[in-house]
C-alpha positions as CSV (number, residue, x, y, z in Angstrom):
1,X,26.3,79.3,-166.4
2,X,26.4,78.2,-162.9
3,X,27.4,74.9,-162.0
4,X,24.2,74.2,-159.6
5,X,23.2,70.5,-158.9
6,X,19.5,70.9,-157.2
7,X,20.0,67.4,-156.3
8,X,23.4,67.8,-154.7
9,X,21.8,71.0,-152.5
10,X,18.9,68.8,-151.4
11,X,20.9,65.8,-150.5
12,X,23.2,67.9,-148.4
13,X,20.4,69.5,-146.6
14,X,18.8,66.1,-146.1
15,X,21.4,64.5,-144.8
16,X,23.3,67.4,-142.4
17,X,26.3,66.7,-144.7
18,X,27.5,70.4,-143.7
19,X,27.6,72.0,-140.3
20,X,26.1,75.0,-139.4
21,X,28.0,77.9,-140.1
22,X,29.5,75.9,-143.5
23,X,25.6,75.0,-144.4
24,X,24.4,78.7,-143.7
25,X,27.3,80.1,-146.2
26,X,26.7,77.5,-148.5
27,X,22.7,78.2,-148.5
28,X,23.1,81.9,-149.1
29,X,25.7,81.4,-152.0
30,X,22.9,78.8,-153.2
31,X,20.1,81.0,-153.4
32,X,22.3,84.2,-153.9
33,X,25.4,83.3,-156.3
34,X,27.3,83.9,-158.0
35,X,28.3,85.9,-154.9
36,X,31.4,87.6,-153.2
37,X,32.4,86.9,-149.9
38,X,31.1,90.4,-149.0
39,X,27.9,90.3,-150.2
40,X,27.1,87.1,-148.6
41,X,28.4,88.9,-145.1
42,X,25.5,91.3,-146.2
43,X,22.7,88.5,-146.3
44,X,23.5,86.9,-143.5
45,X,20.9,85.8,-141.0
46,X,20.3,88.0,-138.1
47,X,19.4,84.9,-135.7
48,X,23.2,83.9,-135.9
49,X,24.6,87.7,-135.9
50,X,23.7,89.2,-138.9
51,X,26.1,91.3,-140.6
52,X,29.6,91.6,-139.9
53,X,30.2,87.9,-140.4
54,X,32.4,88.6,-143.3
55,X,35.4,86.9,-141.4
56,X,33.3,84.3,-140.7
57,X,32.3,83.8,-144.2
58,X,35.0,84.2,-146.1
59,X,36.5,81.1,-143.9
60,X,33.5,79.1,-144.2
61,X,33.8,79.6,-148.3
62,X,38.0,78.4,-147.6
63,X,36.5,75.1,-146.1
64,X,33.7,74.4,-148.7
65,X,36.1,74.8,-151.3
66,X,38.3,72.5,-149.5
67,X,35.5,69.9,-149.7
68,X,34.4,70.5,-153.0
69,X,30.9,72.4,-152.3
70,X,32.1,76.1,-153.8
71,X,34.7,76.8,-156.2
72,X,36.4,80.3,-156.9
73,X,34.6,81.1,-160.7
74,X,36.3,84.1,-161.4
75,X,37.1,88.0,-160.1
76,X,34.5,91.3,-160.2
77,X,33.9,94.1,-158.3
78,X,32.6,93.9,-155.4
79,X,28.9,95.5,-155.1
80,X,29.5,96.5,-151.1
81,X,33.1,96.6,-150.4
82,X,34.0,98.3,-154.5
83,X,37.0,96.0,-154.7
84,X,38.1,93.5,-157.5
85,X,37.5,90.2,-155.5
86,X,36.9,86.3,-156.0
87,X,33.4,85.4,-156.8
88,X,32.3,82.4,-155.6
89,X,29.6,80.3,-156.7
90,X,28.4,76.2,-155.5
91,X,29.1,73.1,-157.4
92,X,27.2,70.0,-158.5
93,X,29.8,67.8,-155.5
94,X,28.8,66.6,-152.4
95,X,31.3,67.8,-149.9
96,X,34.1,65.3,-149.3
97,X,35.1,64.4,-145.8
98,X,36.8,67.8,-144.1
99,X,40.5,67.3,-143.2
100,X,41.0,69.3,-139.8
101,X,44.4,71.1,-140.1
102,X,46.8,69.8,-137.6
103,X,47.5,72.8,-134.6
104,X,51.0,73.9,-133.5
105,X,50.0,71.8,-130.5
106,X,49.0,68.6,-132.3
107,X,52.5,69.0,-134.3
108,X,54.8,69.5,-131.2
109,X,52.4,66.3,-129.6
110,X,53.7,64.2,-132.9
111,X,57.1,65.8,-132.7
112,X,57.7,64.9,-128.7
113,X,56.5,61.2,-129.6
114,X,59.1,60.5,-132.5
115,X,61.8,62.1,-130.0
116,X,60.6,59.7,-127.0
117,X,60.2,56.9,-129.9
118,X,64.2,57.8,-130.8
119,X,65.2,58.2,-127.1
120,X,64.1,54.8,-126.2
121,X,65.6,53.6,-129.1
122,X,69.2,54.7,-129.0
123,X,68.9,53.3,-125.4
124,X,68.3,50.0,-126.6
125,X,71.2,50.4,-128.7
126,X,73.1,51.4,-125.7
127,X,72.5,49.0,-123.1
128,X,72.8,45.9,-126.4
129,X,76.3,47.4,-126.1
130,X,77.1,47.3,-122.7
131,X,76.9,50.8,-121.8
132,X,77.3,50.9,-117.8
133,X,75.3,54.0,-117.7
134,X,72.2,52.3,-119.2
135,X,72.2,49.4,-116.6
């Protein structure tokens, strides 16, 4: 039984609660799911590339699962690719706010901040005790 909420499908529609690429993925697995990964590749629209999106799609159904909009309802085989893969389907949730995933660059930005944040405090610590260098 799928776990389809038309309400929940409208109101994200309505509202934009999905971008582009994420409402696209989510659409076809609405109207086309239970679905793998593949065979929603296979479906999608020409006007945004057509097929060979499967890249695309499979990390479009990571980020709706992330927010709640698609859940992972099992394994089959695969009706294009012949494989035993995750079959995906949508859920009755509205999508809850998407959490970007700090970058390398992002991390090294917090990490040089805590080391400037430390620096400037161990000089305090040095000039409170007289150090002639920090004068």
């Amino acid at each position: 039984m799928r776990r389809t909420s038309i309400e929940a499908y409208e109101k994200i529609r309505d509202e934009g609660l999905l971008s582009k690429m994420r409402w696209i993925v989510y659409d076809l697995l609405f109207a086309h799911g239970p679905a793998t990964a593949a065979e929603l590749a296979s479906r999608f629209p020409p006007s945004v590339g057509g097929r060979g999106q499967a890249g695309n799609v499979h990390a479009r159904l990571g980020e709706l699962r992330d927010v709640g909009c698609v859940a992972e309802i099992g394994e089959r085989e695969c009706t294009i690719t012949r494989n035993n893969v995750i079959l995906w389907d949508v859920t009755d949730g509205l999508p809850k706010k998407f959490e970007r995933r700090p970058s390398e660059r992002d991390a090294l930005r917090a990490k040089i901040a805590d080391l400037e944040t430390e620096n400037a405090r161990l000089r305090d610590k040095l000039a409170r005790a007289g150090c002639l260098f920090c004068s």
